[in-house]
C-alpha positions in Angstrom: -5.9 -17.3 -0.2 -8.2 -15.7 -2.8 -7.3 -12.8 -4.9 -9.3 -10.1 -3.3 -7.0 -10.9 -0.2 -4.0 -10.9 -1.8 -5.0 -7.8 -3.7 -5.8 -5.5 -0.5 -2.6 -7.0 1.3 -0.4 -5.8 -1.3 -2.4 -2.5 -0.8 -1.7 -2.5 2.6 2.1 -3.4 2.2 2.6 -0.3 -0.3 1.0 1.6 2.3 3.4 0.2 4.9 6.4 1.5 2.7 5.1 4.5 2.0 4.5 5.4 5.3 7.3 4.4 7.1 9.8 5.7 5.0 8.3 9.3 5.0 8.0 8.8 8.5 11.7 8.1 9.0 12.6 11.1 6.4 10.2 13.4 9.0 11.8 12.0 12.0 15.6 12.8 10.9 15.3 15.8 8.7 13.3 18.8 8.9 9.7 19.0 7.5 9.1 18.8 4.0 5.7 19.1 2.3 6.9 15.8 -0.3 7.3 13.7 3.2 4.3 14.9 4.6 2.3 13.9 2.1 3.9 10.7 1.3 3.0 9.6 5.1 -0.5 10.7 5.0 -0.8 9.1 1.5 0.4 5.9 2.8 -1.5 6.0 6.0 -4.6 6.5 3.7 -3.6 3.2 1.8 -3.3 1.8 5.2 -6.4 2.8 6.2 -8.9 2.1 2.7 -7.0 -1.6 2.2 -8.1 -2.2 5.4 -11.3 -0.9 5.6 -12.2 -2.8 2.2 -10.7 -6.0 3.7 -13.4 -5.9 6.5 -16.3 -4.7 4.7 -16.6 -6.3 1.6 -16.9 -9.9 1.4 -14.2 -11.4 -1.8 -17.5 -12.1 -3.8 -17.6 -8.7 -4.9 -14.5 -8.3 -6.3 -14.2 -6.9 -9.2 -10.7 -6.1 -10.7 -9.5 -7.9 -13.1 -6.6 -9.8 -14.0 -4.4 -7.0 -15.6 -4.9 -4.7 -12.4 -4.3 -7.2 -10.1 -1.3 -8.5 -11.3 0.3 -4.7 -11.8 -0.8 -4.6 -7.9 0.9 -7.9 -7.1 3.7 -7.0 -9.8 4.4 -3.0 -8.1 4.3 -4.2 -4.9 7.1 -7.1 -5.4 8.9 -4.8 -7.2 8.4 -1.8 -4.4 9.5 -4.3 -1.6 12.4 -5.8 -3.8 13.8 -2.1 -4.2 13.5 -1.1 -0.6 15.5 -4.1 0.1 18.2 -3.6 -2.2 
C-alpha cells in the first residue's frame, strides 16, 4: 500500500470518529452547536479523503514525511483513545 493511501485512509478514519460520535451525542442529547459541527466537520473529512482518493492518482503526492506520520501517529492515537 503506498503512502498517499494510507495517508487519505487515516483521513477518512478520523472522519469516521468524528462523525459518529457527534452523531451519537445528537441522537441521545438535545442539540448542541459543538456536536453539530463536529458531525459536519467529520462528514467533510469523510467526504474530501474520499474525493482526493479517487481523483488524484498517488504520483502527486506531496506531503512529506513529518505530516504523514503526525496523520498516521493522530489517527492511532485517536482510535487507541476511543477504544480505551
Amino acid at each position: 500500500m503506498e503512502r498517499f493511501h494510507v495517508y487519505h485512509s487515516c483521513l477518512i478514519l478520523v472522519g469516521v470518529v468524528f462523525a459518529s460520535m457527534a452523531l451519537t451525542t445528537l441522537a441521545s442529547e438535545a442539540v448542541s452547536v459543538p456536536a453539530v459541527v463536529q458531525a459536519v466537520c467529520g462528514l467533510v473529512l469523510v467526504g474530501a479523503s474520499g474525493y482526493e482518493l479517487n481523483q488524484r492518482s498517488p504520483s502527486e503526492f506531496d506531503v512529506g514525511p513529518v505530516g504523514f506520520w503526525a496523520v498516521v501517529a493522530g489517527t492511532v492515537g485517536l482510535l487507541a483513545l476511543v477504544v480505551i
